[in-house]
SEKOLBA-466883 format. One record per residue (C-alpha): residue number from 0; residue in three letters; x, y, z. Coordinates in Angstrom, 2 decimals, decimal comma, padded with zeros to 5 digits. Layout:
<torba><num>NUM</num><residuo>ALA</residuo><xx>X</xx><yy>Y</yy><zz>Z</zz></torba>
...
//
This chain:
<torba><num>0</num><residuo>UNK</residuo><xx>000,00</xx><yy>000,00</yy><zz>000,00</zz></torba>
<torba><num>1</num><residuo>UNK</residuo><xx>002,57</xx><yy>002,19</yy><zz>000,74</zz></torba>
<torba><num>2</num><residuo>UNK</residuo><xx>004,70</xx><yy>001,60</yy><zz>-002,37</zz></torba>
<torba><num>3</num><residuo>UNK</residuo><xx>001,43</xx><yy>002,58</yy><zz>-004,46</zz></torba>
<torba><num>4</num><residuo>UNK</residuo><xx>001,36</xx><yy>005,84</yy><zz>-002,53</zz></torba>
<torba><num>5</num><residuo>UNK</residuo><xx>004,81</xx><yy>006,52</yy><zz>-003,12</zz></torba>
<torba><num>6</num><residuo>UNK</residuo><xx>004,16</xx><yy>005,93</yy><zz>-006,73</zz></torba>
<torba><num>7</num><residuo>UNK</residuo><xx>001,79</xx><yy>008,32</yy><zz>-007,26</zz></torba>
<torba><num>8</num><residuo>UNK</residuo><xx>003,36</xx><yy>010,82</yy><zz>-005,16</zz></torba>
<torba><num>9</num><residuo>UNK</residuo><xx>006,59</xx><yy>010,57</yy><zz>-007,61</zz></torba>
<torba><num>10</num><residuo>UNK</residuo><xx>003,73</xx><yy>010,71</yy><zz>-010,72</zz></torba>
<torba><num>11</num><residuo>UNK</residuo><xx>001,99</xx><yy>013,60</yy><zz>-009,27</zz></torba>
<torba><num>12</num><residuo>UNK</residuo><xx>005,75</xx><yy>015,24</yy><zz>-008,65</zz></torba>
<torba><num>13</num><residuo>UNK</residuo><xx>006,82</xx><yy>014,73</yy><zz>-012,10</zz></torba>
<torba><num>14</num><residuo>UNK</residuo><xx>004,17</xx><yy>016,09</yy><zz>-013,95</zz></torba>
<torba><num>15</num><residuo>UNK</residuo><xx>003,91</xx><yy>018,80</yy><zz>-011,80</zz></torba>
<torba><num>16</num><residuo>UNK</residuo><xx>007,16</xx><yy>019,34</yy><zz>-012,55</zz></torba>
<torba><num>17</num><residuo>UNK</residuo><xx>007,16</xx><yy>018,79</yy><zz>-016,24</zz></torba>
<torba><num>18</num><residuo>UNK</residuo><xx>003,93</xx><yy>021,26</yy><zz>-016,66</zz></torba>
<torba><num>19</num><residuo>UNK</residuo><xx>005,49</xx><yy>024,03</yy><zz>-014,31</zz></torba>
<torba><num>20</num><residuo>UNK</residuo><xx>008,82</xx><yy>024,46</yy><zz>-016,70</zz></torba>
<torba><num>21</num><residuo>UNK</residuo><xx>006,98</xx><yy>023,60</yy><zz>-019,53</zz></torba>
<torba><num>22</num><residuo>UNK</residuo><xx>004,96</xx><yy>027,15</yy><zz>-018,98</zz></torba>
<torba><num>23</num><residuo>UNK</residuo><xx>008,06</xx><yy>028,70</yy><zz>-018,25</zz></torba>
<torba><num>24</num><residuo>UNK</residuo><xx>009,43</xx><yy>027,64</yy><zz>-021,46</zz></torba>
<torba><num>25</num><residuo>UNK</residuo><xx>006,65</xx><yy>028,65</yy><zz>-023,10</zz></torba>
<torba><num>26</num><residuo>UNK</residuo><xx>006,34</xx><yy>032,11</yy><zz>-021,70</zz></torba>
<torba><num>27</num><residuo>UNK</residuo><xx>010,41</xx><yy>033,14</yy><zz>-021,88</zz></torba>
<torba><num>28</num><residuo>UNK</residuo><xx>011,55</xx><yy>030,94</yy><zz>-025,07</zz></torba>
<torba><num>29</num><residuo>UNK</residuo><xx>011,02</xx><yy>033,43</yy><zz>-028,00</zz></torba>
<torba><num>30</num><residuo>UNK</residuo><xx>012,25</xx><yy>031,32</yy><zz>-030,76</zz></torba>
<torba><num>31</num><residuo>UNK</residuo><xx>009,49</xx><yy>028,68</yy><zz>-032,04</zz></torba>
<torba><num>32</num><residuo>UNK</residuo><xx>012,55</xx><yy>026,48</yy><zz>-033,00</zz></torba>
<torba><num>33</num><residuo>UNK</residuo><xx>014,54</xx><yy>026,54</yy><zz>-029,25</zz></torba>
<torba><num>34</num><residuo>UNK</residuo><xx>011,25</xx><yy>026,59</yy><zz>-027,97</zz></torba>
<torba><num>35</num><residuo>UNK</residuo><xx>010,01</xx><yy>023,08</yy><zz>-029,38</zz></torba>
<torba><num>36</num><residuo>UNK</residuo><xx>013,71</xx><yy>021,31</yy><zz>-028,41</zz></torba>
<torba><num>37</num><residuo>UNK</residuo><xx>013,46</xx><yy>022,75</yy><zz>-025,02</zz></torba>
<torba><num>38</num><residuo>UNK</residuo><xx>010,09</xx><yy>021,06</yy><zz>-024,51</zz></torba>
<torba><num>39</num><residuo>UNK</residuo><xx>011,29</xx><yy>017,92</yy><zz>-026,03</zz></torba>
<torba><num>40</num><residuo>UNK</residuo><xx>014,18</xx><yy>017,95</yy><zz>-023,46</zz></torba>
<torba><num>41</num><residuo>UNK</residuo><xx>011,97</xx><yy>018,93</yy><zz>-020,85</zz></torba>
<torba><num>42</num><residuo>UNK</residuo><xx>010,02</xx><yy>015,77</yy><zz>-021,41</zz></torba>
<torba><num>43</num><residuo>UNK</residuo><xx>012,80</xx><yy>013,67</yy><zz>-021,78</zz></torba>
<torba><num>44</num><residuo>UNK</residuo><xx>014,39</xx><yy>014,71</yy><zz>-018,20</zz></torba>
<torba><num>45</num><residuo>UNK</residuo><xx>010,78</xx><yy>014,02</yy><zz>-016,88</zz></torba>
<torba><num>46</num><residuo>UNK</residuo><xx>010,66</xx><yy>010,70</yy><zz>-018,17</zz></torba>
<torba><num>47</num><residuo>UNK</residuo><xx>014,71</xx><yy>010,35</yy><zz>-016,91</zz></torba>
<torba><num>48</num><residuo>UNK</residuo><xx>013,80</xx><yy>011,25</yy><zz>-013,50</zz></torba>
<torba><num>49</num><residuo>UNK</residuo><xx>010,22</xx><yy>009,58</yy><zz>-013,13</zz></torba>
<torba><num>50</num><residuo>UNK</residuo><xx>010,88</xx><yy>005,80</yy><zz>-014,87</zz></torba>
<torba><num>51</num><residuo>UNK</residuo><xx>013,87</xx><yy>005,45</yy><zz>-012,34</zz></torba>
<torba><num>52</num><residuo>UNK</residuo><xx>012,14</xx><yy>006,79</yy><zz>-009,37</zz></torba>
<torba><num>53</num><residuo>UNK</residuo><xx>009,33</xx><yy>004,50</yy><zz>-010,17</zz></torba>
<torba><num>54</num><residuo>UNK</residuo><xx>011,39</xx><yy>001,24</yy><zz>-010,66</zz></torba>
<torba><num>55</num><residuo>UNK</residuo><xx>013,59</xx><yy>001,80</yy><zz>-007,68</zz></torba>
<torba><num>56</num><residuo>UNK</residuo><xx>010,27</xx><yy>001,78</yy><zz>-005,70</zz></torba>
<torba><num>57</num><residuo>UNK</residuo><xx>008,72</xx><yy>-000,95</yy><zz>-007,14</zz></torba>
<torba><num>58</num><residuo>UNK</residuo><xx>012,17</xx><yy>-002,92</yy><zz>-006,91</zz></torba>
<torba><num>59</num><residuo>UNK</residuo><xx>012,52</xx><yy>-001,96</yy><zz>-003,06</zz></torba>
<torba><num>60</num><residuo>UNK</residuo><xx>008,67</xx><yy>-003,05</yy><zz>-002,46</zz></torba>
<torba><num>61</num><residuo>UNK</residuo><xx>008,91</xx><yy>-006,16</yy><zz>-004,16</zz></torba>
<torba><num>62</num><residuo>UNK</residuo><xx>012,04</xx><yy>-007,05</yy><zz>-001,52</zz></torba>
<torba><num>63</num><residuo>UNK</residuo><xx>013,60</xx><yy>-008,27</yy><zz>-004,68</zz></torba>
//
């Protein structure tokens, strides 16, 4: 149960964290070009910080 909490919580963290920068980017990023990699990367270090979060819980939980 508590694993499935901490799951979401690192979910709920990510995307907040993804949308928050992504706005940023999107507000202070003139160029349509720099804008579109920046949002690109910004998704990819989402993904690079969430997936591994998420297995190392699951791995811990499962006492594996």
């Amino acid at each position: 149960v508590i694993a499935i909490v901490m799951i979401l919580f690192v979910i709920a963290s990510v995307w907040h964290m993804k949308i928050g920068m992504q706005v940023v980017i999107e507000d202070y990023v003139g160029n349509e070009t720099a804008k579109l990699v920046a949002i690109m990367a910004n998704t990819f270090f989402s993904a690079a910080v969430g997936l591994p979060s998420i297995s190392a819980i699951v791995k811990l939980s499962s006492g594996v």
